[in-house]
Biotite code that builds the C-alpha atoms (Angstrom):
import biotite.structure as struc

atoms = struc.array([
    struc.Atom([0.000, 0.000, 0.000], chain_id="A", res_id=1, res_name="UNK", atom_name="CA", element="C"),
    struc.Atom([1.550, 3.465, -0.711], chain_id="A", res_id=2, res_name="UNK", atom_name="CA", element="C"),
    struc.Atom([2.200, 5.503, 1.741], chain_id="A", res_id=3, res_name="UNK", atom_name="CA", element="C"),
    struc.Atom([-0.464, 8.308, 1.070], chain_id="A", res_id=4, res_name="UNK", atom_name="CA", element="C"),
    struc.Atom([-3.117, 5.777, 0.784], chain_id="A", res_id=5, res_name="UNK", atom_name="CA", element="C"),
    struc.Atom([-2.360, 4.826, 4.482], chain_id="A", res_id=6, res_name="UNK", atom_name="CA", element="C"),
    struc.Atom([-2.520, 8.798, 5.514], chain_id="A", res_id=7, res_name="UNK", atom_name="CA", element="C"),
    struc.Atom([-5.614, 9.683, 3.973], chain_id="A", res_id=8, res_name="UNK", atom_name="CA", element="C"),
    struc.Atom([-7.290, 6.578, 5.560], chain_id="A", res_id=9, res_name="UNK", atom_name="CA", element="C"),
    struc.Atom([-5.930, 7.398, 8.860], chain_id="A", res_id=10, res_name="UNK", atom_name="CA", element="C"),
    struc.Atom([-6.742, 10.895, 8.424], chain_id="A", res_id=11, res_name="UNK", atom_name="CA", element="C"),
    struc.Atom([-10.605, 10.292, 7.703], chain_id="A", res_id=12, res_name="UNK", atom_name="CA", element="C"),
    struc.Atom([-10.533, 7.716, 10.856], chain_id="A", res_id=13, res_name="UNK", atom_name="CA", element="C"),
    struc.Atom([-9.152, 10.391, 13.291], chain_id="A", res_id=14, res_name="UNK", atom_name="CA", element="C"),
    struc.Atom([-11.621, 13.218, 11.526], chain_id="A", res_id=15, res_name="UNK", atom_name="CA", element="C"),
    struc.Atom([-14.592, 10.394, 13.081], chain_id="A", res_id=16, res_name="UNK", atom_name="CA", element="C"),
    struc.Atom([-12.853, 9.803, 16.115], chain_id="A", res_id=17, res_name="UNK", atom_name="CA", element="C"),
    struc.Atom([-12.335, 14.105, 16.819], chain_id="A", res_id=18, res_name="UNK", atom_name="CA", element="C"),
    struc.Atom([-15.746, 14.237, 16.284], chain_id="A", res_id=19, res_name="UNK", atom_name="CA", element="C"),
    struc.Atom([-17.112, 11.330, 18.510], chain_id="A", res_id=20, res_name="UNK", atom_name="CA", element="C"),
    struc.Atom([-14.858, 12.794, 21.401], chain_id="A", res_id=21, res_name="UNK", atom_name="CA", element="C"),
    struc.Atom([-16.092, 16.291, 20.858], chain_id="A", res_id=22, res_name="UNK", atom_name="CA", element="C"),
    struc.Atom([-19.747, 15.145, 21.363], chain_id="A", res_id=23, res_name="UNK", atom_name="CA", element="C"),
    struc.Atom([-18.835, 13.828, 24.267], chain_id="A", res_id=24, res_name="UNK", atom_name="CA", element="C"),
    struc.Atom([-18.578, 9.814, 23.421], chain_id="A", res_id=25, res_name="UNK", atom_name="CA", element="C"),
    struc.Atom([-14.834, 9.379, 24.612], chain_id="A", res_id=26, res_name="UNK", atom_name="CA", element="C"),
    struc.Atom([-15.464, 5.492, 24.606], chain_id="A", res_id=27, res_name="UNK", atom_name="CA", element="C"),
    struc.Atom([-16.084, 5.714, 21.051], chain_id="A", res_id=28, res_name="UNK", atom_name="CA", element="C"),
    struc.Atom([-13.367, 7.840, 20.318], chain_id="A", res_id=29, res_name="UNK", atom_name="CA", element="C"),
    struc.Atom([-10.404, 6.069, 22.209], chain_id="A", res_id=30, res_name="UNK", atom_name="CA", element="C"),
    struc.Atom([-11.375, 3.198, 20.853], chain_id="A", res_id=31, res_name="UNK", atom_name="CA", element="C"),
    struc.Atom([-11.100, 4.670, 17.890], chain_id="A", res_id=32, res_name="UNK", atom_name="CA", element="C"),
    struc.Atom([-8.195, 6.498, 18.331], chain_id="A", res_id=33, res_name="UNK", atom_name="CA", element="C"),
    struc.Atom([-6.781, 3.647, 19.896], chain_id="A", res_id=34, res_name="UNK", atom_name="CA", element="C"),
    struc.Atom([-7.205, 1.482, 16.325], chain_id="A", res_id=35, res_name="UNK", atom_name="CA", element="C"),
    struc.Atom([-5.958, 4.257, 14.604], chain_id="A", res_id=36, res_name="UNK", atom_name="CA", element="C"),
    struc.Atom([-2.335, 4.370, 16.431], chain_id="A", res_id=37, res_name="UNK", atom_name="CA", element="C"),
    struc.Atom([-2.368, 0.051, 16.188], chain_id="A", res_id=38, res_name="UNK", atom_name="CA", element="C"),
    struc.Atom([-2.393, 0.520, 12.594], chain_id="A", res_id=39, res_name="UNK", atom_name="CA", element="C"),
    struc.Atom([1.221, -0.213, 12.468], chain_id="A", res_id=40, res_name="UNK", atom_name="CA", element="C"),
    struc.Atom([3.497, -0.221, 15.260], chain_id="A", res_id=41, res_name="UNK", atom_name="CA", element="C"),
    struc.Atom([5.910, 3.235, 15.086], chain_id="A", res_id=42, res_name="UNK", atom_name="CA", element="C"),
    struc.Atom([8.813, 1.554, 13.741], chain_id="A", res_id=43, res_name="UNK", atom_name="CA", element="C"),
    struc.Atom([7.816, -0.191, 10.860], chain_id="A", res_id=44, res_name="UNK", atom_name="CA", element="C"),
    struc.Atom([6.391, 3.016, 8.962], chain_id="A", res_id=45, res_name="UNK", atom_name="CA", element="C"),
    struc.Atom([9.306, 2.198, 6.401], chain_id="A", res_id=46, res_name="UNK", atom_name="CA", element="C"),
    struc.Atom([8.912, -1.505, 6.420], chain_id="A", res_id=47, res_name="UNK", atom_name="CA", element="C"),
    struc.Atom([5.634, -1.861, 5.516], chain_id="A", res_id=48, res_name="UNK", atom_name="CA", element="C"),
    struc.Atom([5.447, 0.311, 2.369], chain_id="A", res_id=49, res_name="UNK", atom_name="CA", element="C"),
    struc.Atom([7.241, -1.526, -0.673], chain_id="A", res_id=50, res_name="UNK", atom_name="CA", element="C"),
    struc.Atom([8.285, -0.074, -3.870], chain_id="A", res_id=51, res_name="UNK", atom_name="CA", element="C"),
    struc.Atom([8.354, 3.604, -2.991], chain_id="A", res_id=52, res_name="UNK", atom_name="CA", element="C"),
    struc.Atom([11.647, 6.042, -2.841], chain_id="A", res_id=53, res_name="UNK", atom_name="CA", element="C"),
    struc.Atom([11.742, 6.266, 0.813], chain_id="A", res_id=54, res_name="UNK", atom_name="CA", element="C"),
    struc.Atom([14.696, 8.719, 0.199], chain_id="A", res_id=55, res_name="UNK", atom_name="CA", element="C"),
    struc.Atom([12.222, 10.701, -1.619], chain_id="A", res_id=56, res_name="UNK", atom_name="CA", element="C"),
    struc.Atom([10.688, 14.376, 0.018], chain_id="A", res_id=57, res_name="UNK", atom_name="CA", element="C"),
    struc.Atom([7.236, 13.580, -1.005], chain_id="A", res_id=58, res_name="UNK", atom_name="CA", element="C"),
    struc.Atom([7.852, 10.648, 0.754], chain_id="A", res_id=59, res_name="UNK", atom_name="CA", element="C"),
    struc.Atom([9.391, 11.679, 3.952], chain_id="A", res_id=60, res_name="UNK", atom_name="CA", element="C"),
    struc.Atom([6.900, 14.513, 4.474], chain_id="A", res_id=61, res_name="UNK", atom_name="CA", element="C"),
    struc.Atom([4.373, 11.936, 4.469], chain_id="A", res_id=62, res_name="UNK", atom_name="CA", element="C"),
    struc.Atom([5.958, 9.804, 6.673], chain_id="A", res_id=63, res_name="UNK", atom_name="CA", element="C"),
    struc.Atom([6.420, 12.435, 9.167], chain_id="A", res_id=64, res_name="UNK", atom_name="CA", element="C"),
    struc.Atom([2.619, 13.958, 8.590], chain_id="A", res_id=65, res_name="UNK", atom_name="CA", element="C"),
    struc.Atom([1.903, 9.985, 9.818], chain_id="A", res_id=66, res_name="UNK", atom_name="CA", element="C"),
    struc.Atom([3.971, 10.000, 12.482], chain_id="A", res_id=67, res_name="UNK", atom_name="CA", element="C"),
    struc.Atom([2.138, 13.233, 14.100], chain_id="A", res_id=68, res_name="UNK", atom_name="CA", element="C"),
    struc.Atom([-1.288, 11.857, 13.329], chain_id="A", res_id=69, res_name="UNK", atom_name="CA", element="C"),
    struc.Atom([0.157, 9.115, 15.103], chain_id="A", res_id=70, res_name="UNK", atom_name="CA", element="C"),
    struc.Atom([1.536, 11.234, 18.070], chain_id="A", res_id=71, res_name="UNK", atom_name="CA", element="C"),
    struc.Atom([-1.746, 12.912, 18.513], chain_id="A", res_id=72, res_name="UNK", atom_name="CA", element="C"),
    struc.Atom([-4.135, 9.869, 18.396], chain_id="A", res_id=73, res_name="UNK", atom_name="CA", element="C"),
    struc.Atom([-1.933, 8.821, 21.293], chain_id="A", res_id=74, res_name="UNK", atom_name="CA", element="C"),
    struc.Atom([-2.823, 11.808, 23.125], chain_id="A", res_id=75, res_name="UNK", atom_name="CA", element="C"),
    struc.Atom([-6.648, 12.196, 22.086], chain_id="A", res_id=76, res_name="UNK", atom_name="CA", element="C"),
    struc.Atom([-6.670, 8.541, 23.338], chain_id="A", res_id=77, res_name="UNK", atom_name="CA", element="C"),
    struc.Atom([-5.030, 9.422, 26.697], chain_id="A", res_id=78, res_name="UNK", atom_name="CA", element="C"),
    struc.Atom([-7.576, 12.299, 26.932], chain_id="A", res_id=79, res_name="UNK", atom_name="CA", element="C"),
    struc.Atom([-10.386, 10.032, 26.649], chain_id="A", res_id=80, res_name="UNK", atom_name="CA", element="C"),
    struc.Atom([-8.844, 7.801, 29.069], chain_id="A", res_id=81, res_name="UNK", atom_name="CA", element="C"),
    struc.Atom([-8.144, 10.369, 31.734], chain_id="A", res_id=82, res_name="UNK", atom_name="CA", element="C"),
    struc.Atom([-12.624, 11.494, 31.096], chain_id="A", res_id=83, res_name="UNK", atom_name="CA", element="C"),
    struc.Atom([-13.294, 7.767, 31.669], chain_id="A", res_id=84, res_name="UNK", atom_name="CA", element="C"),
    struc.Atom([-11.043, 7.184, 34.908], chain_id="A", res_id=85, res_name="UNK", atom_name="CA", element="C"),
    struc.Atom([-8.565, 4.995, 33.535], chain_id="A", res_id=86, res_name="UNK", atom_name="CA", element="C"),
    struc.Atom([-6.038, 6.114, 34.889], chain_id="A", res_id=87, res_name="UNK", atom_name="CA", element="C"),
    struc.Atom([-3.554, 3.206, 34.647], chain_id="A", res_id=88, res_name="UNK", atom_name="CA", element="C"),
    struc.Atom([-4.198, 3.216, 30.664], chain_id="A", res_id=89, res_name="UNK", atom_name="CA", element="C"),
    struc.Atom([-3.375, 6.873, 30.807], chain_id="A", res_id=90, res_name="UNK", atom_name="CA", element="C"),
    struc.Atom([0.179, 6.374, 32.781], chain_id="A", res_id=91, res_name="UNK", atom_name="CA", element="C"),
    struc.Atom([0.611, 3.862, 30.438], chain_id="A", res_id=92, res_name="UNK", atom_name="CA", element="C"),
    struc.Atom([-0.013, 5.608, 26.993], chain_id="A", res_id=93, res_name="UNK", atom_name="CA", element="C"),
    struc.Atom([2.076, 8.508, 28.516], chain_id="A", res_id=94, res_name="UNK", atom_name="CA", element="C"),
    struc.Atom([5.062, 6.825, 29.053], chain_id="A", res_id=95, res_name="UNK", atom_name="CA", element="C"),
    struc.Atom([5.069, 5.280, 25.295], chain_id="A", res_id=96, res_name="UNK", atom_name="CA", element="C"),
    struc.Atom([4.363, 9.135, 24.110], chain_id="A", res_id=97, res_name="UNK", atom_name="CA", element="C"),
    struc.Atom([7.161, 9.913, 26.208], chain_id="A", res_id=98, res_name="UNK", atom_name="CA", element="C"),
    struc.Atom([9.436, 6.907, 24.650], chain_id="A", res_id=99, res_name="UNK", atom_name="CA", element="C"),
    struc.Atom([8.440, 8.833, 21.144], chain_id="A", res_id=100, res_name="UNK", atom_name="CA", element="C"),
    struc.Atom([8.494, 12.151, 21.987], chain_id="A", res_id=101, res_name="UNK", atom_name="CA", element="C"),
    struc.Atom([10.711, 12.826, 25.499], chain_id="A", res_id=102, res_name="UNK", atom_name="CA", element="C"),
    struc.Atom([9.912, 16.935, 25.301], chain_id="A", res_id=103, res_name="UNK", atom_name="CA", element="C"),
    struc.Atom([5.714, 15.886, 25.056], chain_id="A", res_id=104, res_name="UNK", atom_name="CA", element="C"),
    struc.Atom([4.627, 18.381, 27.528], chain_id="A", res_id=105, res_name="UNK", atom_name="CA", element="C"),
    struc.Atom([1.662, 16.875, 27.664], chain_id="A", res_id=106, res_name="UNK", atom_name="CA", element="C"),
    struc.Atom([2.013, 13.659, 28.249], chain_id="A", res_id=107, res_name="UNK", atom_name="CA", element="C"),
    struc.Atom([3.928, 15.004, 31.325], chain_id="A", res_id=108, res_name="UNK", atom_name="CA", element="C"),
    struc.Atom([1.100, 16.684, 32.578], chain_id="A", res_id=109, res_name="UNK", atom_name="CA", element="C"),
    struc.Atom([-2.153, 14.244, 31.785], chain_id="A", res_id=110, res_name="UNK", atom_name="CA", element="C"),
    struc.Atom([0.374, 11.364, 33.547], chain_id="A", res_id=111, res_name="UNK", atom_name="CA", element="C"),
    struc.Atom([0.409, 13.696, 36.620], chain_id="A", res_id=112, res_name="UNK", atom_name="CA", element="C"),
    struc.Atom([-2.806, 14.038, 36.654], chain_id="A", res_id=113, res_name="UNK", atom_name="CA", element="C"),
    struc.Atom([-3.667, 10.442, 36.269], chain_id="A", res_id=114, res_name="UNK", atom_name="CA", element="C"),
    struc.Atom([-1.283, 9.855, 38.848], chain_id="A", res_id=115, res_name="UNK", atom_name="CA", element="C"),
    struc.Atom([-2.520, 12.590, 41.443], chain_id="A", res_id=116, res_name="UNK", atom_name="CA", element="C"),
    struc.Atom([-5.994, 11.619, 41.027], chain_id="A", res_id=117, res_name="UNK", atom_name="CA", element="C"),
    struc.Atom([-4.667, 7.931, 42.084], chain_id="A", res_id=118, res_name="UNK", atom_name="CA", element="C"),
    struc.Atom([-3.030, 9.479, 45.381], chain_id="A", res_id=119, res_name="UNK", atom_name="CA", element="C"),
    struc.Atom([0.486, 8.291, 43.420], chain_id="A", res_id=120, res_name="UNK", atom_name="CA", element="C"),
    struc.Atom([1.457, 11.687, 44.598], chain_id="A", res_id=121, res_name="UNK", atom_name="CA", element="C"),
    struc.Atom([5.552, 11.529, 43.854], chain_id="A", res_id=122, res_name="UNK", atom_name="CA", element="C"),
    struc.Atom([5.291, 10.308, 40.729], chain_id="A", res_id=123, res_name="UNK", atom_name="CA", element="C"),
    struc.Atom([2.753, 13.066, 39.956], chain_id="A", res_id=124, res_name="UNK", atom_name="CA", element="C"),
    struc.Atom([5.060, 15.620, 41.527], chain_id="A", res_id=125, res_name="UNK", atom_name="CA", element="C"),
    struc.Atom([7.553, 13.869, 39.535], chain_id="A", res_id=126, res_name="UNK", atom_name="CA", element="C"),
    struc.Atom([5.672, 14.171, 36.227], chain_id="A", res_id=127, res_name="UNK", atom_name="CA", element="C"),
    struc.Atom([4.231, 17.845, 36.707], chain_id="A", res_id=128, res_name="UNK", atom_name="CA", element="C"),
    struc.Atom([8.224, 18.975, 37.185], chain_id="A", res_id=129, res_name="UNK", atom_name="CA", element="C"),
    struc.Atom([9.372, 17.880, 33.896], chain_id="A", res_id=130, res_name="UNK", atom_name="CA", element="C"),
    struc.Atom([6.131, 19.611, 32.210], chain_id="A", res_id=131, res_name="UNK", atom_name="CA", element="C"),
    struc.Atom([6.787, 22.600, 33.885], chain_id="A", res_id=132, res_name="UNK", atom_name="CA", element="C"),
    struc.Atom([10.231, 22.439, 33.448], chain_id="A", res_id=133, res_name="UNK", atom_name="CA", element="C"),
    struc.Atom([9.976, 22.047, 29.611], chain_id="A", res_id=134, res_name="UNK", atom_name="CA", element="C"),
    struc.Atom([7.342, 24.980, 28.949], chain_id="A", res_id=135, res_name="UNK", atom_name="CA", element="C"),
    struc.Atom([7.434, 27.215, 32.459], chain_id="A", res_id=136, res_name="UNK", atom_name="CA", element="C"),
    struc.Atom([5.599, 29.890, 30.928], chain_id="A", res_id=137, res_name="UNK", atom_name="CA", element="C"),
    struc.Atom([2.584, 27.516, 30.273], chain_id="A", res_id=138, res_name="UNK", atom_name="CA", element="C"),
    struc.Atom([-0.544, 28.921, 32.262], chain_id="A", res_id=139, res_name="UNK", atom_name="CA", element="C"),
    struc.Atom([-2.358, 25.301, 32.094], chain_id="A", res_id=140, res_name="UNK", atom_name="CA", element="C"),
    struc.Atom([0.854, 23.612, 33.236], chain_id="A", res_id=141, res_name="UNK", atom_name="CA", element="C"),
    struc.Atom([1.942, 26.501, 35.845], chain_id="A", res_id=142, res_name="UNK", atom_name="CA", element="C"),
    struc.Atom([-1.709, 26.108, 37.558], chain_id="A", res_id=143, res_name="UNK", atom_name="CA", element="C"),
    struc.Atom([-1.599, 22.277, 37.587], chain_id="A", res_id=144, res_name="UNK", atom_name="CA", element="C"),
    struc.Atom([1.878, 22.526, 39.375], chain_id="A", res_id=145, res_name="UNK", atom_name="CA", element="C"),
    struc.Atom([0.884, 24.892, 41.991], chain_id="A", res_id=146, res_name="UNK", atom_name="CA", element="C"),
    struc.Atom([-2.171, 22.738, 42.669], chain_id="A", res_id=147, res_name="UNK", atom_name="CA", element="C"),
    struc.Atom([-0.195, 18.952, 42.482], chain_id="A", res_id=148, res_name="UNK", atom_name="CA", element="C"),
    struc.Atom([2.936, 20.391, 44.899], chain_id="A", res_id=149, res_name="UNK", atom_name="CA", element="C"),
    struc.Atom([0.498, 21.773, 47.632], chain_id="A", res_id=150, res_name="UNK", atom_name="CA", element="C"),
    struc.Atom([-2.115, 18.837, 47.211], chain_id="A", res_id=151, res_name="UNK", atom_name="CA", element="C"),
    struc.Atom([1.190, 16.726, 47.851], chain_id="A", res_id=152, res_name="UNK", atom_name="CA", element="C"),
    struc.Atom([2.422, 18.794, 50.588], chain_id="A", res_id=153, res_name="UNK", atom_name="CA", element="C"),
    struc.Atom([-1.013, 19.021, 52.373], chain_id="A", res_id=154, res_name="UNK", atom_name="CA", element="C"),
    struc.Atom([-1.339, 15.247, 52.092], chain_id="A", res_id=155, res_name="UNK", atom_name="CA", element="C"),
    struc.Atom([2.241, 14.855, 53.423], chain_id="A", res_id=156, res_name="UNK", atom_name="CA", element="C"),
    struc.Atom([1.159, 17.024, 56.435], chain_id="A", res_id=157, res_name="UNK", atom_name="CA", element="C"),
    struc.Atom([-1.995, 15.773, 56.928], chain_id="A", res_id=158, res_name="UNK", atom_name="CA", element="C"),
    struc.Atom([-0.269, 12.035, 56.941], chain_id="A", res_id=159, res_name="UNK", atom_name="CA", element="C"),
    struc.Atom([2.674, 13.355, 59.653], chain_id="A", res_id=160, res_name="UNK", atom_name="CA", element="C"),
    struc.Atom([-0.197, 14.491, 61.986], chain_id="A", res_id=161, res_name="UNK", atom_name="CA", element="C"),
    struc.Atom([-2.220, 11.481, 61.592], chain_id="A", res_id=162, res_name="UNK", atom_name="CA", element="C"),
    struc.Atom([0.918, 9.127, 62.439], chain_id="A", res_id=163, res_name="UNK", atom_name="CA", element="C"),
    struc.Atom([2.278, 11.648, 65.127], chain_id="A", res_id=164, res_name="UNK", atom_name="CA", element="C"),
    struc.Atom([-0.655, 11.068, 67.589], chain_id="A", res_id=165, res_name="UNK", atom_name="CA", element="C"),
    struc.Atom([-0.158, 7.192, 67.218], chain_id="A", res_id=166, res_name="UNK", atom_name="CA", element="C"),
    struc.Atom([2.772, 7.614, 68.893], chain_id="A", res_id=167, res_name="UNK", atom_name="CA", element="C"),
    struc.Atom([2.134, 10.216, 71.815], chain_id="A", res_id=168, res_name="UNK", atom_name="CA", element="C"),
])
C-alpha cells in the first residue's frame, strides 16, 4: 500500500474519532483512536510500504505527517482515558508518548494528573516537574503545578499528623 493511501485513511478515521470525542462519546473515540495508532506499530512506517523512494521528500513529508497523526491519536486517546477514569491506561499511553516524543509536555502533565488523582502523589510531583520544566511559561501547566505540589504537601502534612498522635 503506498504511503499516502495509508494517511488519507488514517486521516478520515481520526476526523470520526475528533468528532465522537467532541460530542462527548470518549469510549467511542479512544477506541477509535486507539485502532488508529495500532495501525502499524511506530517503527515499521518504512517496512511496511514496498516499492516507494523512501529517500524521496514527497515521501518523507508523508511519513512524518503519519507519524504526528500518530503522536496525537496517542494523546486524544489518553484524553479520553483520563474522562473515563482509567487512569492506569493513561500512565501507560504517557510513558510510550514519552518513549516517542521525550519533550511531550503533555504527556507530562495528563500522567500527573492520572497519577494525582490515584493518590500516586511523587510520581505526579515527579511528572508535573518535567512539564513545567519544559514549557514554564505555560498557564495550564503553571496552575496544575501549583495545585499537584500543595495537594502533595497538604497530604504529606496531613499524613505526619495522623501518624504523630499514634505515637504520643
Amino acid at each position: 500500500m503506498k504511503i499516502e493511501a495509508k494517511y488519507a485513511r488514517l486521516s478520515k478515521s481520526k476526523a470520526v474519532a475528533t468528532k465522537l470525542f467532541k460530542v462527548g462519546k470518549c469510549k467511542k473515540a479512544g477506541k477509535l483512536y486507539q485502532k488508529i495508532s495500532g495501525y502499524y506499530n511506530f517503527g515499521d512506517v518504512d517496512s511496511q510500504v514496498e516499492g516507494e523512494n523512501k529517500e524521496s521528500e514527497e515521501y518523507k513529508k508523508v511519513r512524518d505527517e503519519l507519524y504526528l497523526i500518530k503522536k496525537q491519536c496517542f494523546m486524544n486517546s489518553l484524553i479520553c482515558k483520563y474522562k473515563l477514569k482509567d487512569y492506569g491506561t493513561v500512565t501507560a499511553l504517557a510513558d510510550q508518548i514519552v518513549e516517542m516524543d521525550p519533550k511531550c509536555t503533555k504527556a507530562y502533565f495528563w500522567k500527573a494528573k492520572a497519577l494525582y488523582d490515584q493518590e500516586m502523589y511523587q510520581g505526579a510531583v515527579k511528572a508535573i516537574k518535567i512539564a513545567f520544566q519544559l514549557e514554564p511559561n505555560n498557564e495550564e501547566v503553571k496552575k496544575e503545578y501549583e495545585a499537584i505540589t500543595t495537594g502533595c504537601e497538604n497530604h504529606t502534612k496531613a499524613e505526619k499528623q495522623k501518624y504523630s498522635k499514634l505515637f504520643k
